[in-house]
N, C-alpha and C positions, 0 to 999 in steps of 0.2 A: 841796233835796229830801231829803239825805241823814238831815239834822237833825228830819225830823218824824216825830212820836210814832208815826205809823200807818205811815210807811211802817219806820221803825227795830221796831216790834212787830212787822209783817208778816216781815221780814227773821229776827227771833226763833221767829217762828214757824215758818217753813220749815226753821230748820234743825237745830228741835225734832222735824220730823218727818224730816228727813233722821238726824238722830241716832237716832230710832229703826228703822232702815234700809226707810223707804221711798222708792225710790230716785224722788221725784216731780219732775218739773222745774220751774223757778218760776214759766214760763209758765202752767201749766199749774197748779200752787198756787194763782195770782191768782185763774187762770180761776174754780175752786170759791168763792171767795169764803170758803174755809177762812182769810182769814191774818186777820181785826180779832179773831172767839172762839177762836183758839188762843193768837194772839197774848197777850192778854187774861189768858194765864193765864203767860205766860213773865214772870220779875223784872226788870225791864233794868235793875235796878242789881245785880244779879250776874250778867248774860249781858251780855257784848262781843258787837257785832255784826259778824260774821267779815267777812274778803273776801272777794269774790265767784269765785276762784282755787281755794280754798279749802274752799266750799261744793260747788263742781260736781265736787271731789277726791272729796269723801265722799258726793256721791250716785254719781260712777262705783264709789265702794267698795261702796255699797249695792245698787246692779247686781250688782256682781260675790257680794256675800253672798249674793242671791237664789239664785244658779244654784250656790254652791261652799260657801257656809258661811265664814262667819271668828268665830272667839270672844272674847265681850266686845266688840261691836260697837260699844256704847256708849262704852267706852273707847280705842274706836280713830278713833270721829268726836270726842270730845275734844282727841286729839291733833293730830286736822289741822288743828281747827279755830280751837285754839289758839297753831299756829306763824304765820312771817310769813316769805312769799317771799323769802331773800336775795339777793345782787346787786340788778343794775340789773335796770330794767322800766319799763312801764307802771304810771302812776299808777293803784290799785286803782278800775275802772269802778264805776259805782253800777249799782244793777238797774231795768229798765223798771217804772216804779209808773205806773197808771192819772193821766192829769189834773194831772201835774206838768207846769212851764212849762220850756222850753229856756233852761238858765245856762252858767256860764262851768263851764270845768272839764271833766273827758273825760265823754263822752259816755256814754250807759247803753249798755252790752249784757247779753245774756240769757247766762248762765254757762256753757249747754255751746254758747255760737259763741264763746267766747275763743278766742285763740288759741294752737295747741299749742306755745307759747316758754312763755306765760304761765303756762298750766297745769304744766308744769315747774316753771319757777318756784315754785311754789305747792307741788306736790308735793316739791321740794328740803328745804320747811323740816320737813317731818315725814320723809325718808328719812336725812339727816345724823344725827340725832340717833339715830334707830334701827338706824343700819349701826353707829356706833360704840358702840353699846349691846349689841347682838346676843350672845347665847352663839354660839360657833363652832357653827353650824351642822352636823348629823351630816353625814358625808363619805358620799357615795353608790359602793357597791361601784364600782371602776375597773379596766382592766388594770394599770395600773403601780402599783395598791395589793397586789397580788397579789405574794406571795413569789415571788422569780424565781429562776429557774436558770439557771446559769451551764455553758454548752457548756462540753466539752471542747475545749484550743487558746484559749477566751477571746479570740474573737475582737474587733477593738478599733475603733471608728470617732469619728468626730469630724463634727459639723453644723454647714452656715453657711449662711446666705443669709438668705430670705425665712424672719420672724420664725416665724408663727404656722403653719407645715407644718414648718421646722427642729426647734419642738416635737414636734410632731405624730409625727416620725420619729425622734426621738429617744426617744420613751417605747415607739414601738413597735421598735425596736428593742434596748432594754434588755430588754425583758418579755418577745424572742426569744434573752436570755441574755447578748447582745453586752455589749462594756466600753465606756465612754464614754474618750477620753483618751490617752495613751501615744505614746511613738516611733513605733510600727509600726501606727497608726490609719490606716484607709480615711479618705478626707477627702470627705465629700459636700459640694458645695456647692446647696442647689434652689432654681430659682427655675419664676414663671409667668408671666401674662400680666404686663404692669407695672402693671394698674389693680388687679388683684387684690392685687399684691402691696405699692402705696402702701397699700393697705387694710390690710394685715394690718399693714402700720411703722405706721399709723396707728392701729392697737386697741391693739399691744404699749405705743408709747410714752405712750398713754392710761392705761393699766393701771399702768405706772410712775411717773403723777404729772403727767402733761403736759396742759395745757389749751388745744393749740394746735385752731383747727376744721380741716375738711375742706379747705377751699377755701386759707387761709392756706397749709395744711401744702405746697399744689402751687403756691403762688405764690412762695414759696422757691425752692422747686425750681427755677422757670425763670428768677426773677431772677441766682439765681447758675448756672442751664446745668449744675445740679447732682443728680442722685438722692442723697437716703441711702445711707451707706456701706455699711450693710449689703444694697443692694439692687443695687450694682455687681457682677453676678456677674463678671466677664469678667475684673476687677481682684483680685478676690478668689479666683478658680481661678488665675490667671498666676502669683500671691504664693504662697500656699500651693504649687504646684507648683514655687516657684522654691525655697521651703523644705524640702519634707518629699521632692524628688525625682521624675522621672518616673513615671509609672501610680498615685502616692497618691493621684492625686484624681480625682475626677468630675463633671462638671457633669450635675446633673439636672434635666429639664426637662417638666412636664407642664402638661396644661389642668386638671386634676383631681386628687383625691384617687387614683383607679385607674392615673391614668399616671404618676404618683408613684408611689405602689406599686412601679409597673412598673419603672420606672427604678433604682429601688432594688435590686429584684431582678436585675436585670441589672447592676448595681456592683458589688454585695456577694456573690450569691447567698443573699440572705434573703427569704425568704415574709413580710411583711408585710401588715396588712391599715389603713387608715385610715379613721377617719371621717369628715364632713363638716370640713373645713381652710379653709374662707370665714370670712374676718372679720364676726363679729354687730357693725357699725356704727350698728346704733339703740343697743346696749349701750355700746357707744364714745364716743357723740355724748350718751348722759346721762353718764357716767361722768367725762367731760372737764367738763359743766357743774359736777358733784359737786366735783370735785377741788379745789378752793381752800377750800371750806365745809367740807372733812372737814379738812385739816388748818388752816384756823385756829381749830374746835372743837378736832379733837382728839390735834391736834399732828401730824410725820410719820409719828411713831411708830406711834398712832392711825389715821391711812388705812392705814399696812401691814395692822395689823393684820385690818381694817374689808375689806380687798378680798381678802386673803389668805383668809379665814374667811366672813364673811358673804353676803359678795359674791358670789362665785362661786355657792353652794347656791341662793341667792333667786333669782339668776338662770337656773338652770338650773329651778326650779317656776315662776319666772313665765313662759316662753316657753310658748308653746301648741304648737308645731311648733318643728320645727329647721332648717326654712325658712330662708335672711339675704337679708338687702336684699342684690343686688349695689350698688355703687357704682363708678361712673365717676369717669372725669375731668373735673374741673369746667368747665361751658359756656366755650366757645373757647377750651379750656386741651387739648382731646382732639389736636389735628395734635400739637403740640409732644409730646404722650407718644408718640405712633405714631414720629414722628421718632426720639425718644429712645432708644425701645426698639429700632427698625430698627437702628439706628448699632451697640446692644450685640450683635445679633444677628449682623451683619456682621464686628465684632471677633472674635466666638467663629468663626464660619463663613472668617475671611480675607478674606473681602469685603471688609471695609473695614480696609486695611495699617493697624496701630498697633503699632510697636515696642514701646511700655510693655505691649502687654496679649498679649504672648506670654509660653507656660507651656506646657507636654507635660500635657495634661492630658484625660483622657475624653470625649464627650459623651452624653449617650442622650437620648434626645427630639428633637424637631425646635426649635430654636433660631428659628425664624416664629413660635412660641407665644407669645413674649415681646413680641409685638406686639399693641396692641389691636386687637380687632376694630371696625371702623368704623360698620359696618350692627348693632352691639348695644343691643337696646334695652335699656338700663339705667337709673337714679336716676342725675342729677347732684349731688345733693342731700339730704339726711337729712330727713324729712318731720317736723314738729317734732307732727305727728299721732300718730304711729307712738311716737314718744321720751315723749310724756303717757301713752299708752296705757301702754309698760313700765313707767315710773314707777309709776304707779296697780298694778301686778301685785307691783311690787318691794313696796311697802309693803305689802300683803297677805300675801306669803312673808316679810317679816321680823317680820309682828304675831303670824302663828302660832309664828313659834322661838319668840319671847316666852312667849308661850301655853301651848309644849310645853316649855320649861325651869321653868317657874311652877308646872306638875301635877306636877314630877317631886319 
């Protein structure tokens, strides 16, 4: 089917008119009886006939021109149309043509019911080359780019625990003048619930290079009857308190952003304020797909670069809200965390005697927080819907840097 004239023209044709951003579906291309006279006028000895991956990328680009604008649109369905899915996959499907006979080989589907793995896919091979490509991206005014001031007394703290709130409080607490570091450091150590907080080990170690998935990351876990080290809070306040001396440290403990805060405020006596501290795991779950294709293009050095600068900006214009997916623990994998975290809760609370995980050491929050809730309704699961969808926004935020370093 693939190999005849009319259907290889018709195929030219669509994405002749996808190229010039109308976002039309192919269904619905056939339907018009538009593909034999456009077809007709494309070269097919200088047009390749893309995949179908591919095609559905840059009519969802063409959606999105509709309603936002992207410039040199023509040059940005070149791009997509011209790259080729890396890794593994699906054999590229062919498209439903009128009156062809059922052969061997995969079967036709219509390009926006692919699936969203594949569409990824598809989208990978034009976002690799354009994150390593990218001018750094202009930095969007922040608090911790803000000249800080340093109190009087320079007071001193130090952050562990759960990754992506550790940050979170650590910038807001610089920006409140504190010092990071030293002998005489307050020792925060914060942790939350444990689903939240696999999520957050699981964006940071993403963000550093790791392309371990969701589900893997927690079947670790219970093969070895293990959390990540850095999510042991109970081991991690005993240590610390065994080093730096009674009252230097604190376990904090919240559901939220505000009970962080709070907590804070009651260690330190610092007014903080944070924002949303949820791991963005659609961000996570493309970035981990990304991660082997950045650096065997553009070496390690290359993805620092690439996530350091680009990554971040496109990410923050492609989200539409600052909404996240919650994510759970993966189906029949939820008793063992509730367990898990019960056991740490009882270590910190005495409940449950363990000589290794004694320490003089604070608490603020209620220590049942670090349990998951049972009756939550969460994702077990990254929606590989949801992860095309960002894809398709990323390449859009990285066509305009393009765009805006090229006018300057």
């Amino acid at each position: 089917m693939t190999g005849e004239p009319e259907y290889q023209a018709a195929v030219r044709a669509w994405a002749a008119r996808l190229r010039a951003a109308e976002p039309v579906t192919w269904s619905a291309f056939c339907a018009s009886g538009d593909g034999a006279s456009v077809g007709a006028r494309v070269d097919p000895s200088t047009t390749l006939v893309p995949g179908s991956g591919q095609l559905e990328i840059v009519r969802r680009l063409a959606v999105l021109h509709r309603s936002e604008g992207l410039p040199d649109f023509a040059g940005l369905a070149d791009l997509v149309l011209a790259s080729s899915g890396p890794g593994r996959g699906l054999v590229d499907p062919p498209l439903p043509w009128p009156g062809s006979a059922p052969g061997h080989g995969p079967a036709p589907v219509e390009p926006d019911l692919l699936p969203g793995t594949e569409l990824v896919r598809a989208a990978s091979g034009a976002l690799v080359p354009l994150l390593l490509r990218s001018p750094v991206a202009p930095v969007h005014p922040t608090a911790s780019s803000r000249l800080r001031r340093y109190l009087p007394g320079r007071h001193r703290f130090a952050v562990a625990g759960t990754p992506l709130t550790a940050a979170a409080v650590r910038t807001a607490l610089l920006d409140a003048g504190w010092v990071e570091g030293g002998s005489r450091a307050t020792h925060l150590v914060l942790g939350r619930d444990l689903e939240s907080m696999m999520a957050e080990h699981w964006a940071a170690r993403t963000l550093a290079g790791a392309e371990r998935r969701w589900r893997p990351l927690w079947r670790r876990a219970v093969t070895t009857e293990s959390l990540p080290p850095r999510l042991r809070l109970d081991e991690i306040a005993a240590r610390r308190s065994n080093e730096h001396g009674p009252g230097a440290v604190h376990l904090v403990l919240g559901r939220d952003a505000a009970e962080i805060a709070a907590g804070v405020k009651a260690a330190t006596g610092a007014g903080i304020s944070l924002g949303p501290i949820d791991a963005d795991v659609v961000a996570a779950d493309l970035l981990r797909r990304l991660n082997p294709f950045l650096v065997l293009a553009g070496g390690s050095a290359g993805r620092r670069t690439a996530i350091a600068g680009p990554w971040p900006a496109a990410l923050r214009d492609a989200r539409r809200s600052t909404s996240r997916t919650a994510l759970g623990a993966p189906r029949g994998l939820l008793p063992w965390a509730i367990g898990t975290a019960d056991r740490m809760a009882g270590r910190i609370t005495g409940r449950v005697p363990d000589a290794a995980a004694g320490g003089d050491y604070a608490v603020h929050g209620d220590p049942a927080v670090l349990v998951p809730d049972r009756g939550r309704d969460v994702a077990r699961t990254v929606d590989p819907d949801d992860v095309a969808d960002l894809a398709v926004r990323m390449i859009a935020a990285l066509w305009r840097y393009e765009a805006q370093e090229g006018d300057r």
